[in-house]
One Martini backbone bead per residue (centre of mass of N, CA, C, O) as a GRO file, in nm:
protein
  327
    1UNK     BB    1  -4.266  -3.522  -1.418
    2UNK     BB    2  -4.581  -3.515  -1.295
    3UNK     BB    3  -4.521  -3.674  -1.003
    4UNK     BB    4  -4.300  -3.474  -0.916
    5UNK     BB    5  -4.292  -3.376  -0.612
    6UNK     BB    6  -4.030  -3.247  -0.540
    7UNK     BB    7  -4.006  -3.069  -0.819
    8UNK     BB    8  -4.206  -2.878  -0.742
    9UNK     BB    9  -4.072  -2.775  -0.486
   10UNK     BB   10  -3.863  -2.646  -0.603
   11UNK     BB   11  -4.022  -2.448  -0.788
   12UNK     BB   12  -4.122  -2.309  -0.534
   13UNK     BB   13  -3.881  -2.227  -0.447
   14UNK     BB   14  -3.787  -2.070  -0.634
   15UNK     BB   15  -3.980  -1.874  -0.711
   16UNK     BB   16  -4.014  -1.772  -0.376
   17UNK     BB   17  -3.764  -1.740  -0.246
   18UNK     BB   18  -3.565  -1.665  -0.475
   19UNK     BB   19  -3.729  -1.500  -0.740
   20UNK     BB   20  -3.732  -1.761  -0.984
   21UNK     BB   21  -3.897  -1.767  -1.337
   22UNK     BB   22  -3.656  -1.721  -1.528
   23UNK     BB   23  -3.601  -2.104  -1.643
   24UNK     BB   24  -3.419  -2.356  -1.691
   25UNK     BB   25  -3.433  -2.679  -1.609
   26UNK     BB   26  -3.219  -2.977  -1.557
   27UNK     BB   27  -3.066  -3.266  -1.573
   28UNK     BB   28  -2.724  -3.352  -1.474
   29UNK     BB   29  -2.749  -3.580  -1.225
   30UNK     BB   30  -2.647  -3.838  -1.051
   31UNK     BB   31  -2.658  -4.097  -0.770
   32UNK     BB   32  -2.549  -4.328  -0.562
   33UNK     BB   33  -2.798  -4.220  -0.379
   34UNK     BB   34  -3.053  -3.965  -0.311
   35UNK     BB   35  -2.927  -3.758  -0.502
   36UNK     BB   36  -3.022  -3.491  -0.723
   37UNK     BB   37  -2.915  -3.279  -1.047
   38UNK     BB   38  -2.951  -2.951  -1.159
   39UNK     BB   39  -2.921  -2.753  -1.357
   40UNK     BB   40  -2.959  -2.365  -1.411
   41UNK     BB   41  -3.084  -2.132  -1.641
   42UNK     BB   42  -3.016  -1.764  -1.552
   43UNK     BB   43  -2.956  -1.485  -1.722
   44UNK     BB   44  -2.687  -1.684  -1.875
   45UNK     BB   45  -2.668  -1.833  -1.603
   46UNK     BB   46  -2.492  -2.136  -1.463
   47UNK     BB   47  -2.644  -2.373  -1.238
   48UNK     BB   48  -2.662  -2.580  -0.932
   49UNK     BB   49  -2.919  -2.850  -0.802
   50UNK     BB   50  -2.962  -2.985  -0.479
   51UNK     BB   51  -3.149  -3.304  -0.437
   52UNK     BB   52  -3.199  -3.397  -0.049
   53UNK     BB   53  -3.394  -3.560   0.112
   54UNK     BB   54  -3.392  -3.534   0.413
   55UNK     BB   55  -3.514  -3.824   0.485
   56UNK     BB   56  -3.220  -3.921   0.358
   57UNK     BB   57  -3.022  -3.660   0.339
   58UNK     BB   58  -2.732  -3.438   0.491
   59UNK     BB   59  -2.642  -3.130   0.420
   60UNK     BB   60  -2.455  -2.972   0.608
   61UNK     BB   61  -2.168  -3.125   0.519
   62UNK     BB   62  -2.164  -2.986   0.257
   63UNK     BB   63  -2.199  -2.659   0.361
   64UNK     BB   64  -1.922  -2.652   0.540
   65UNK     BB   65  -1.717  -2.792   0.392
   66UNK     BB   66  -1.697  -2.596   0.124
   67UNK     BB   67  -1.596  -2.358   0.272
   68UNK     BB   68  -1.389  -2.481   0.386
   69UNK     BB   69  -1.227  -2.587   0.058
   70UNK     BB   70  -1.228  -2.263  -0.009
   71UNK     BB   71  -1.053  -2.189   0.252
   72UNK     BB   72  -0.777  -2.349   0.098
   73UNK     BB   73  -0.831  -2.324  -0.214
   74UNK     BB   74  -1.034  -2.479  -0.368
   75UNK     BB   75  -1.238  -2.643  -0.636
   76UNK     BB   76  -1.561  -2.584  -0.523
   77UNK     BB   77  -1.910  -2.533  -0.461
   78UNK     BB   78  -2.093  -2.322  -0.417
   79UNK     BB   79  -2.304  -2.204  -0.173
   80UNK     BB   80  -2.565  -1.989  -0.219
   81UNK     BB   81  -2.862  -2.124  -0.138
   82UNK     BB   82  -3.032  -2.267   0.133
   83UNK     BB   83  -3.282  -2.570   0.240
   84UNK     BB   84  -3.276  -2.798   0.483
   85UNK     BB   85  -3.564  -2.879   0.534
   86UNK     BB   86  -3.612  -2.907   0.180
   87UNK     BB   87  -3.318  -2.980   0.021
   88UNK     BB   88  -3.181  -2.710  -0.094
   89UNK     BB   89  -2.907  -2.634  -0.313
   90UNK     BB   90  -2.733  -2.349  -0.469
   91UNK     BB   91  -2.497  -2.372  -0.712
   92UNK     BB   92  -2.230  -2.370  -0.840
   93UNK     BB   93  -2.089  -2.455  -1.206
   94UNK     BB   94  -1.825  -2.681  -1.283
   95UNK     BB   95  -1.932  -2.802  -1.524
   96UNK     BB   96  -1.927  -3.135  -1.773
   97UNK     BB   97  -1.609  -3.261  -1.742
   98UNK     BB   98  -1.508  -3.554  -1.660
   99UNK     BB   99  -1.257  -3.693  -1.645
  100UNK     BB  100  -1.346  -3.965  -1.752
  101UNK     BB  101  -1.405  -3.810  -2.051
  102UNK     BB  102  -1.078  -3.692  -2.069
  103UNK     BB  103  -0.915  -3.944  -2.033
  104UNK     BB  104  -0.561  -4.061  -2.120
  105UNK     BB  105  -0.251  -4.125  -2.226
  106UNK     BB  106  -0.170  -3.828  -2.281
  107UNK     BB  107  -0.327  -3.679  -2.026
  108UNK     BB  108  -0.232  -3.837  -1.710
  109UNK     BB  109  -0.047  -3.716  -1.588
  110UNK     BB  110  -0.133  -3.414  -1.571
  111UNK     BB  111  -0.395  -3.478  -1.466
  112UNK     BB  112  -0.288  -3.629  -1.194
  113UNK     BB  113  -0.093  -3.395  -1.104
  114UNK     BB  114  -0.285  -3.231  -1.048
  115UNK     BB  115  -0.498  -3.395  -0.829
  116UNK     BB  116  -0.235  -3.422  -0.642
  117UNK     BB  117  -0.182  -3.143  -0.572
  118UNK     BB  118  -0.419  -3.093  -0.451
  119UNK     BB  119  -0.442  -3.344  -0.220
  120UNK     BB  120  -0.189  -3.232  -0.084
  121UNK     BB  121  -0.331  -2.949  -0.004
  122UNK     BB  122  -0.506  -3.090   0.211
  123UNK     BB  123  -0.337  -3.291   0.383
  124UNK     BB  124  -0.115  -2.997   0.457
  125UNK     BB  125  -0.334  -2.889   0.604
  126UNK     BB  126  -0.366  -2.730   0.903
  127UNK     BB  127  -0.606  -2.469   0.878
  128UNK     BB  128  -0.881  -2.682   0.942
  129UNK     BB  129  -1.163  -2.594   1.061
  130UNK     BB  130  -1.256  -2.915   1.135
  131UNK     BB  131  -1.472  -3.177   1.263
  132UNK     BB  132  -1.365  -3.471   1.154
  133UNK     BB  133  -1.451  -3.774   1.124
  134UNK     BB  134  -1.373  -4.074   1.199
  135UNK     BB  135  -1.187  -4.347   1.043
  136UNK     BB  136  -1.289  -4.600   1.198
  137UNK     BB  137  -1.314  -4.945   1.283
  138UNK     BB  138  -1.581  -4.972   1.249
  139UNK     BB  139  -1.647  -4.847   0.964
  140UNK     BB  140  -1.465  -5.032   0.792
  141UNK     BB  141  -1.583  -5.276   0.873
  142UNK     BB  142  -1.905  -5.176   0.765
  143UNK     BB  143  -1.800  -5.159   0.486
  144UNK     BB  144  -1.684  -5.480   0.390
  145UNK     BB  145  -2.019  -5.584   0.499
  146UNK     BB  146  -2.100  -5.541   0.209
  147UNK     BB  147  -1.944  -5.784   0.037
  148UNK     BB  148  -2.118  -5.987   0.211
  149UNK     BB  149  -2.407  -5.901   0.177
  150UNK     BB  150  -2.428  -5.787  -0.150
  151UNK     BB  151  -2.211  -5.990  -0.318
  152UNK     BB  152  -2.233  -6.279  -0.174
  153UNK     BB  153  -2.532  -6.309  -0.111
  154UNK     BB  154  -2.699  -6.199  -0.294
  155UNK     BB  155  -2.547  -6.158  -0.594
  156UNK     BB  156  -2.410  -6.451  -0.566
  157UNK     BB  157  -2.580  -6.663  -0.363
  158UNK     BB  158  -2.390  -6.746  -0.130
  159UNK     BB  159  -2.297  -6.984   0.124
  160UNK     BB  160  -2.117  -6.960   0.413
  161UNK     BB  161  -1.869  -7.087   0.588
  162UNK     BB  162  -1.732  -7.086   0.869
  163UNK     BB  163  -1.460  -7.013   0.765
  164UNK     BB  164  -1.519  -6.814   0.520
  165UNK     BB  165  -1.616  -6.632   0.784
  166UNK     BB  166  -1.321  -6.639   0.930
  167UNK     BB  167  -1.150  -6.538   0.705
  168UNK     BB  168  -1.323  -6.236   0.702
  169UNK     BB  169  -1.284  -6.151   0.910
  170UNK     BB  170  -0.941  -6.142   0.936
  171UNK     BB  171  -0.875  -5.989   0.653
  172UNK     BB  172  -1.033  -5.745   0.782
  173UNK     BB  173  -0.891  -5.676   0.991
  174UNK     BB  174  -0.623  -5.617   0.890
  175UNK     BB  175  -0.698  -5.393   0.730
  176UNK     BB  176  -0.777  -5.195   0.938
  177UNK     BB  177  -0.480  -5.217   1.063
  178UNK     BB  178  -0.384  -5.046   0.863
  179UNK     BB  179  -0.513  -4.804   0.807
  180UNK     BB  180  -0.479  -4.697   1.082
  181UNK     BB  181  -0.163  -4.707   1.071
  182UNK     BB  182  -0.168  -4.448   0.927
  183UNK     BB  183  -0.169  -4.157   0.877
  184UNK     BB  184  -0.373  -3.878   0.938
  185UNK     BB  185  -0.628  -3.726   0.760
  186UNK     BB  186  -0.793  -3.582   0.531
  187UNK     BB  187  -1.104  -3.718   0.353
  188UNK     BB  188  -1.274  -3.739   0.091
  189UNK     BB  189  -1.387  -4.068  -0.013
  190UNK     BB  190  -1.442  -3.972  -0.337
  191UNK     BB  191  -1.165  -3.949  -0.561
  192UNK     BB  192  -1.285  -3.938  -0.915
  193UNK     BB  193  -1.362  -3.927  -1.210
  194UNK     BB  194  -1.646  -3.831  -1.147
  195UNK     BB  195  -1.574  -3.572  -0.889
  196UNK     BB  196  -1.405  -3.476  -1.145
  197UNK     BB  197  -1.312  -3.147  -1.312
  198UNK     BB  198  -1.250  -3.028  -1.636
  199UNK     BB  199  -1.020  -2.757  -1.546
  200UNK     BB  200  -0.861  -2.495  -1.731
  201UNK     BB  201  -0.786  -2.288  -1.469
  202UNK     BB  202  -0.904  -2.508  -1.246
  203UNK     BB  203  -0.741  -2.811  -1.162
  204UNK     BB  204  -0.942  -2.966  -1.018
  205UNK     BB  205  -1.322  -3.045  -0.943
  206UNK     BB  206  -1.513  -3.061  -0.691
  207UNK     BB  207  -1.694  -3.350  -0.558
  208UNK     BB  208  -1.854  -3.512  -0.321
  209UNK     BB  209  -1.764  -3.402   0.021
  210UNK     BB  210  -1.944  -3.474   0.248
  211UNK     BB  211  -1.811  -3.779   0.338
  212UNK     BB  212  -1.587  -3.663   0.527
  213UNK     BB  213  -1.280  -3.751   0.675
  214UNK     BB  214  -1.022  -3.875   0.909
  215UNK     BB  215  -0.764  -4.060   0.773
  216UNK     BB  216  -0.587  -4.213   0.525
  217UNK     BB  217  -0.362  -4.114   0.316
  218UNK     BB  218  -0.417  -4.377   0.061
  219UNK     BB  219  -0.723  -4.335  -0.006
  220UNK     BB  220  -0.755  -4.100  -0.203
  221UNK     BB  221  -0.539  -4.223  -0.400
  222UNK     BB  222  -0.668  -4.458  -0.481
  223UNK     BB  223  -0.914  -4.375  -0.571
  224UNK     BB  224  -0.771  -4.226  -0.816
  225UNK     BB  225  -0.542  -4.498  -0.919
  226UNK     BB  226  -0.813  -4.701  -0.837
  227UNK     BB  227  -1.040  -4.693  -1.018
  228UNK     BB  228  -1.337  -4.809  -1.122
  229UNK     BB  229  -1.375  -4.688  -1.390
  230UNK     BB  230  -1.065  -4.689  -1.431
  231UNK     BB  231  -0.706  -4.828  -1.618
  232UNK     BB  232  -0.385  -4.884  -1.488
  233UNK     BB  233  -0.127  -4.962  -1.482
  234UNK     BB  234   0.076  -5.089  -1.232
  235UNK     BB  235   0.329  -4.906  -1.306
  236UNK     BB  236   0.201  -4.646  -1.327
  237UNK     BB  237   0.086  -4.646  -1.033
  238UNK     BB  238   0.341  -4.666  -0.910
  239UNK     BB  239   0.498  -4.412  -1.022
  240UNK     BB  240   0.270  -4.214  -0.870
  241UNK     BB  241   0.309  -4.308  -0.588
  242UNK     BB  242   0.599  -4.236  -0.561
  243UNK     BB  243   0.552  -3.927  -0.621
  244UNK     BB  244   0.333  -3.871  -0.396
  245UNK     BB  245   0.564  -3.970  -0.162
  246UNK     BB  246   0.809  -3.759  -0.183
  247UNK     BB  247   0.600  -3.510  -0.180
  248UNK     BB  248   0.480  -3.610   0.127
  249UNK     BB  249   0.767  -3.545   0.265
  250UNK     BB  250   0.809  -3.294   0.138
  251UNK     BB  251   0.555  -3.193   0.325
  252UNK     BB  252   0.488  -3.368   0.624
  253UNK     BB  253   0.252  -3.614   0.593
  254UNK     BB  254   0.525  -3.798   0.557
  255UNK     BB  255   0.782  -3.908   0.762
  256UNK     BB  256   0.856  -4.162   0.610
  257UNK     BB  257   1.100  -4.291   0.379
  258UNK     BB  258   0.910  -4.600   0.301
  259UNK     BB  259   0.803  -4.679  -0.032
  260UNK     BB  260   0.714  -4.955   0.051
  261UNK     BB  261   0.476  -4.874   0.308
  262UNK     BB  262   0.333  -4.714   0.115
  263UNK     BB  263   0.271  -4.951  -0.133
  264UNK     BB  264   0.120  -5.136   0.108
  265UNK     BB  265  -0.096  -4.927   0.199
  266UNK     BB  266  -0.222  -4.905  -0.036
  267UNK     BB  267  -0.307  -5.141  -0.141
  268UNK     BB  268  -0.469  -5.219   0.126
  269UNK     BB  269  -0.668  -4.995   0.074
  270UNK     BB  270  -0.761  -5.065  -0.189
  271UNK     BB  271  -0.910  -5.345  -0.074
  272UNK     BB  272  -1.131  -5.211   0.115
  273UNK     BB  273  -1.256  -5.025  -0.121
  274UNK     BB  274  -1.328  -5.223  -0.287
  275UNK     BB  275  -1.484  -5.413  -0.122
  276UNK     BB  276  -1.724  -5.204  -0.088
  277UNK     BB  277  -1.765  -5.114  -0.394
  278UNK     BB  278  -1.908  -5.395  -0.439
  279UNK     BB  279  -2.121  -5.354  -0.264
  280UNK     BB  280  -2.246  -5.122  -0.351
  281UNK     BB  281  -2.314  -5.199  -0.620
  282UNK     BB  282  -2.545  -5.422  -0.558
  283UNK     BB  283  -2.697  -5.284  -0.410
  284UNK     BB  284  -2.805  -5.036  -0.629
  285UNK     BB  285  -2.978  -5.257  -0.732
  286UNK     BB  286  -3.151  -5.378  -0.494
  287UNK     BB  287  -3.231  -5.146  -0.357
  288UNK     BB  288  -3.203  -4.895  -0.579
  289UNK     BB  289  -3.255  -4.946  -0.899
  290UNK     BB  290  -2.939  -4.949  -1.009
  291UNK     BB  291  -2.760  -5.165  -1.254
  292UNK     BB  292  -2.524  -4.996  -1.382
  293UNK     BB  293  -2.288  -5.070  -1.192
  294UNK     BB  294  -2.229  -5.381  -1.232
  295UNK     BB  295  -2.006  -5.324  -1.449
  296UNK     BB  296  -1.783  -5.266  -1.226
  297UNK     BB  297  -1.742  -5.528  -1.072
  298UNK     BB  298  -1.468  -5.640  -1.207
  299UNK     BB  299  -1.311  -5.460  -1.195
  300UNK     BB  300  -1.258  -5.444  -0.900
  301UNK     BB  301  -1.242  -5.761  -0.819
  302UNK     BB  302  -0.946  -5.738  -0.979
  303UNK     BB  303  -0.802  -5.601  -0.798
  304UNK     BB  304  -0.831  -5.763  -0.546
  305UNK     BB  305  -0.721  -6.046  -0.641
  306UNK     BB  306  -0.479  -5.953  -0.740
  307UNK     BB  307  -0.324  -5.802  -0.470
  308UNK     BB  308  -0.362  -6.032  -0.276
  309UNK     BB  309  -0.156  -6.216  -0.431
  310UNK     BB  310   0.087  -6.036  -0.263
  311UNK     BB  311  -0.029  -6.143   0.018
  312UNK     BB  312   0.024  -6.401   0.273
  313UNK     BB  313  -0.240  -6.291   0.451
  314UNK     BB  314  -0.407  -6.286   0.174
  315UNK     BB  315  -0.438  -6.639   0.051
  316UNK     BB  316  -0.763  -6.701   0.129
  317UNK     BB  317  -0.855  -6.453  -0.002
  318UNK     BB  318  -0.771  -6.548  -0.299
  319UNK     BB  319  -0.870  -6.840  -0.338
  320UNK     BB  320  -1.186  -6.740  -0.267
  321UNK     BB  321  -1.211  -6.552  -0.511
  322UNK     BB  322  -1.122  -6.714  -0.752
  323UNK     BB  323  -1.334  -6.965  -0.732
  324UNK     BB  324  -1.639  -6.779  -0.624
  325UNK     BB  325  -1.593  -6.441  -0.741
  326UNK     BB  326  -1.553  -6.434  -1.026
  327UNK     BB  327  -1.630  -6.256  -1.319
   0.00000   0.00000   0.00000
């Protein structure tokens, strides 16, 4: 990459900040932002790099909540040095298998039971000095209206009637007022197979962590259990869902011990998100020119029109998805 003005910067950071010459750096992975990652192998040991240009991304609250979720105990990624002006930051090395890399049907309890177990552990910590942003009505509000400008609007280029506009506006609604209904706690924001690393010893490894907020209790939980990336049987996740709203009550997170209103919290919770990241999906075709996120599009989508069909308050939003934007 002879013209990546950024990459030379960083190796003058290494250079010269750090006096580090002798290693080695690689592409580690993209990201859905503008930041992305390198190895960093030096003297046995390897690191990761995070690049996040200033003028795109906001490095300081990955750096203050790293602190917070490793002084409650979380496996997440120390900032070892950083350079907040210049955007980078030398982090610990979490390993290289994603979750998604490594779930199947055998190792899926373990696997997600691990996964539940941190989750809990963050939900229920009352320890936590850190003023997270709230998972406020705006905020909700803006996730949902990316599925309609750029996955309604741009990439499958529909032209909503008034009623169409006024039903999508009244559907969002009703599921923000479900969110906000729900206990608030820490929400990781993207806690699923990509952010999830398979550790032998502290499972799971945790990434991504920088825009957590305090919100919803089955945010997070739905993100790991109707993950867009991997599908797990309707049955299977609703047994999950019992498992961690029991321990969820006898750990004082949840004080309802009313199972059906937490898989209805669920539910609506899961049609935000998905709404939500159908739009950003088609985003970062169109703005960022990333396309490949494209293919997750349809399994997302069938969570949502699944999902809304069994609640009689959007069977108008599930006849307009299902004749409309089926893909």
């Amino acid at each position: 990459m002879p013209n990546d003005k950024r990459l030379q910067q960083l190796h003058n950071w290494l250079n010269g900040c750090l006096n580090i010459s002798d290693y080695q750096l690689h592409p580690a992975s993209g990201d859905a932002s503008f930041r992305r990652y390198f190895r960093l192998n030096h003297n046995g040991h390897s690191y990761i790099i995070m690049d996040a240009p200033p003028d795109k991304e906001n490095s300081l609250p990955f750096v203050e909540i790293s602190k917070v979720l490793i002084n409650v105990g979380l496996n997440v990624p120390e900032v070892l040095e950083q350079d907040l002006d210049q955007g980078f930051l030398l982090l610990t090395d979490l390993g290289q298998q994603q979750y998604l890399e490594v779930l199947n049907s055998e190792n899926a309890d373990r696997m997600y039971g691990d996964a539940m177990d941190v989750l809990l552990r963050l939900q229920a910590c009352s320890d936590i000095h850190y003023k997270f942003p709230l998972y406020n009505t705006e905020l909700l509000l803006a996730e949902m209206e990316l599925f309609r400008s750029w996955l309604i609007n741009k990439h499958l280029d529909i032209e909503l009637t008034n009623k169409e506009q006024d039903m999508l506006n009244k559907s969002f609604k009703w599921l923000c007022d479900s969110a906000i209904a729900q206990p608030q706690v820490p929400v990781h924001r993207d806690y699923h197979s990509r952010n999830l690393m398979f550790d032998e010893v502290r499972n799971p490894g945790i990434l991504d962590f920088q825009d957590a907020v305090l919100g919803p209790v089955t945010y997070d939980l739905v993100s790991l259990l109707r993950d867009c990336y991997i599908e797990w049987p309707r049955e299977q996740v609703e047994s999950w869902v019992t498992q961690y709203h029991e321990r969820a009550v006898q750990a004082g997170v949840v004080r309802e011990e009313n199972e059906s209103q937490f898989l209805r919290w669920f539910d609506l919770m899961g049609l935000q998100r998905h709404l939500k990241a159908a739009g950003i999906f088609a985003r970062l075709k169109y703005r960022d020119d990333k396309p490949g996120y494209l293919a997750d599009i349809p399994r997302t989508l069938g969570y949502i029109i699944e999902v809304s069909g069994r609640y009689p308050e959007l069977k108008a939003l599930h006849n307009f998805l299902s004749e409309k934007v089926n893909m």
